[in-house]
Backbone as numpy.savetxt, mean C-alpha at the origin, in Angstrom:
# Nx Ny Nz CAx CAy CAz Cx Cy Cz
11.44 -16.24 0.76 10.60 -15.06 0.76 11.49 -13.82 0.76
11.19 -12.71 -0.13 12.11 -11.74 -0.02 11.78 -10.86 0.86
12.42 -9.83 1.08 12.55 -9.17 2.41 11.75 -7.62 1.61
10.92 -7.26 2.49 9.75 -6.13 1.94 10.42 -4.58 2.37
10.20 -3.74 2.04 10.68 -2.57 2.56 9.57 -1.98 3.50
10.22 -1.50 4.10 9.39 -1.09 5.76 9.49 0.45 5.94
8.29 1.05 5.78 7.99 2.43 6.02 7.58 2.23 7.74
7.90 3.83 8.16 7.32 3.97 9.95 6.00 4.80 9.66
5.17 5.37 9.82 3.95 5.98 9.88 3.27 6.09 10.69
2.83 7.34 11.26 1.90 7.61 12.04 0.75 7.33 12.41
0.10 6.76 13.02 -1.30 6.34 13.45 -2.29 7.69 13.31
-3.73 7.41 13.52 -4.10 8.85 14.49 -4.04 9.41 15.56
-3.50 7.81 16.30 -3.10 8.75 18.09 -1.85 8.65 18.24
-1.51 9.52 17.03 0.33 9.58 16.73 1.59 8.55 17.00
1.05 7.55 17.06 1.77 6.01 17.57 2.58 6.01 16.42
3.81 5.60 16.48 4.50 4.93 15.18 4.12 3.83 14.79
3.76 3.23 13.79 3.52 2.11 13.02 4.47 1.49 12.22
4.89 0.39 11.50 5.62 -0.19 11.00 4.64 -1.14 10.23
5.23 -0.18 8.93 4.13 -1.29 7.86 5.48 -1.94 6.48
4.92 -3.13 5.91 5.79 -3.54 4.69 5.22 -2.77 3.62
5.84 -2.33 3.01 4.91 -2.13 1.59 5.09 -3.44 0.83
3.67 -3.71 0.42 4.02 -5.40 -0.64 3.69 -4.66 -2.03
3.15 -3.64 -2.00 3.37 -3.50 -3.31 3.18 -1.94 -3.84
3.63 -1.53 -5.04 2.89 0.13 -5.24 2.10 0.07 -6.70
1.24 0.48 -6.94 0.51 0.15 -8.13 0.17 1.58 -8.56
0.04 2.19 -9.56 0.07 3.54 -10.70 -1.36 3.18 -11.36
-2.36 3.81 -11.15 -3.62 3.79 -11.77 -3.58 5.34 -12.08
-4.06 5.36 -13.99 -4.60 6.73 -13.96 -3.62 8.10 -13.48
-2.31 7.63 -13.40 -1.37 8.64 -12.65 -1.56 8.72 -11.38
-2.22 8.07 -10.92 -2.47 8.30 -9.30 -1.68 6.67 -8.75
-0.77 6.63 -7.52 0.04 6.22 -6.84 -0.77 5.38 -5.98
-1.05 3.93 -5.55 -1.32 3.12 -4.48 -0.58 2.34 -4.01
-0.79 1.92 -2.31 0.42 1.52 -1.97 -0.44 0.34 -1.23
0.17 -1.19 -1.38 -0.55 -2.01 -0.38 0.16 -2.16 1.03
-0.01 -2.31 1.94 0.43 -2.11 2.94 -0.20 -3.18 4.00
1.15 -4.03 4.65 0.89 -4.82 5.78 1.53 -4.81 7.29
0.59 -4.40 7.69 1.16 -3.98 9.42 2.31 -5.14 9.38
3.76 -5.06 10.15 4.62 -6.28 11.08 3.95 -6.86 11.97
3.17 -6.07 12.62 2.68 -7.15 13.98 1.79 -8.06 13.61
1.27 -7.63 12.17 -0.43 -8.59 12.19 -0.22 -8.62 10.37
0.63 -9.55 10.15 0.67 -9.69 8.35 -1.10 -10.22 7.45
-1.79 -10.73 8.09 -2.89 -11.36 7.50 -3.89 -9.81 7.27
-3.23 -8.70 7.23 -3.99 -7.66 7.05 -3.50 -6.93 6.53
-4.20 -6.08 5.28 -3.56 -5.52 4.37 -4.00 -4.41 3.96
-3.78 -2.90 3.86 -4.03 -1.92 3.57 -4.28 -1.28 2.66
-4.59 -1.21 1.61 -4.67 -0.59 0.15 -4.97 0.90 0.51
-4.02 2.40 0.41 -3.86 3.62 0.33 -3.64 4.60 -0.59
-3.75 5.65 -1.16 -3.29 6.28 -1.86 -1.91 6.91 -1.47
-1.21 7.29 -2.23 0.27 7.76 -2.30 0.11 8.99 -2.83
0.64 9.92 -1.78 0.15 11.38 -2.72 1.57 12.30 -2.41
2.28 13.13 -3.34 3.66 13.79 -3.32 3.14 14.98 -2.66
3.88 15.44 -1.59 3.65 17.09 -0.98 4.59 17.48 -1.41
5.07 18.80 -1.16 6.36 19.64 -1.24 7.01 19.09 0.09
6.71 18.41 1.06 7.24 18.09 2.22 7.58 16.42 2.45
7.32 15.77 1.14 7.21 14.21 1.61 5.77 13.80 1.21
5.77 12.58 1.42 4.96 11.79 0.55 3.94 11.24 1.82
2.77 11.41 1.50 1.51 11.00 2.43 0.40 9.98 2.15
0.22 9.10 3.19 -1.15 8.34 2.83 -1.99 8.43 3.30
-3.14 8.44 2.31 -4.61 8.96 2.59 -5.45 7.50 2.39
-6.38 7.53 3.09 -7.40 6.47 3.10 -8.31 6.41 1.35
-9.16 5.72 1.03 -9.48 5.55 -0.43 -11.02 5.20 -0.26
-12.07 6.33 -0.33 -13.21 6.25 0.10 -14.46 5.56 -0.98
-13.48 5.05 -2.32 -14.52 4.82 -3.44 -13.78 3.34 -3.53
-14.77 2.38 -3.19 -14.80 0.85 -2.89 -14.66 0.56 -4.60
-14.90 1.36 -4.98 -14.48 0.47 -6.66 -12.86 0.92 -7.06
-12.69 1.77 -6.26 -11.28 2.50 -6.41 -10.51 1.34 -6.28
-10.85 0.71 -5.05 -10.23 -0.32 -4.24 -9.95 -1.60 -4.81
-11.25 -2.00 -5.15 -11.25 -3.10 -5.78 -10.12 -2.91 -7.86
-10.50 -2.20 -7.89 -9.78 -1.92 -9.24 -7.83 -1.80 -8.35
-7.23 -1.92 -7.68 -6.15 -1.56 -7.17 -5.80 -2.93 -7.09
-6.27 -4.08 -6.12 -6.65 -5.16 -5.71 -6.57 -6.19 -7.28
-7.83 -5.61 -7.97 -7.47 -6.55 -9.31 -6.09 -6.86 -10.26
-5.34 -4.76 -9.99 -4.18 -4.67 -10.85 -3.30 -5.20 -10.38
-3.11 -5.29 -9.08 -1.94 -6.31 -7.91 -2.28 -7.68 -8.44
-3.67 -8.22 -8.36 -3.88 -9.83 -8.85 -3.14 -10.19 -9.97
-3.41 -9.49 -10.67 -2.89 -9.47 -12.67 -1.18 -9.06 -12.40
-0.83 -8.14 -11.90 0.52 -8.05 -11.88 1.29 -9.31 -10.91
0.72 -9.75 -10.10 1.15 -11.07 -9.20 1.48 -12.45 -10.20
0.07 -12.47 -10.70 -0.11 -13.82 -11.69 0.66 -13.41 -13.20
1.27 -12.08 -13.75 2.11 -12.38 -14.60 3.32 -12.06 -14.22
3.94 -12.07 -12.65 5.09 -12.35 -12.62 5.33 -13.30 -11.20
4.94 -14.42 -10.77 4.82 -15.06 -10.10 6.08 -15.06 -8.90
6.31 -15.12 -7.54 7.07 -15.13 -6.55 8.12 -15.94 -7.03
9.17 -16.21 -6.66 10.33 -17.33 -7.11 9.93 -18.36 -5.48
């Protein structure tokens, strides 16, 4: 299994978090990032990725088809390049 890159991130009650990114996906010019907590891998985050002048932020994704279309492009990009 290869080793994931690990962003720290803020909670809302300003806690640090430690998430993997498993993946980043480009829809439409717009940036998504899947994301799995360390402490609890069986859970997985799908976010938007958005550039500030200050660093790069994730925002929650309030249109469930947004989601699912993110989800499908990860499926399709998984199954045409399969894990070693």
């Amino acid at each position: 299994m290869r080793e994931r890159d690990l962003i720290t991130v803020l909670d809302e009650y300003k806690q640090e978090k430690q998430l993997s990114v498993e993946a980043l996906i480009v829809i439409n010019s717009e940036t998504f990032a899947l994301l799995t907590p360390k402490e609890d891998i069986s859970v997985t985050f799908v976010m938007q990725v958005k550039d500030e002048l200050d660093g790069q932020y994730l925002f929650g994704i309030d249109d469930p088809a947004m989601t699912n279309m993110v989800l499908d492009a990860y499926e399709i990009a998984v199954d045409a390049n399969p894990a070693d």
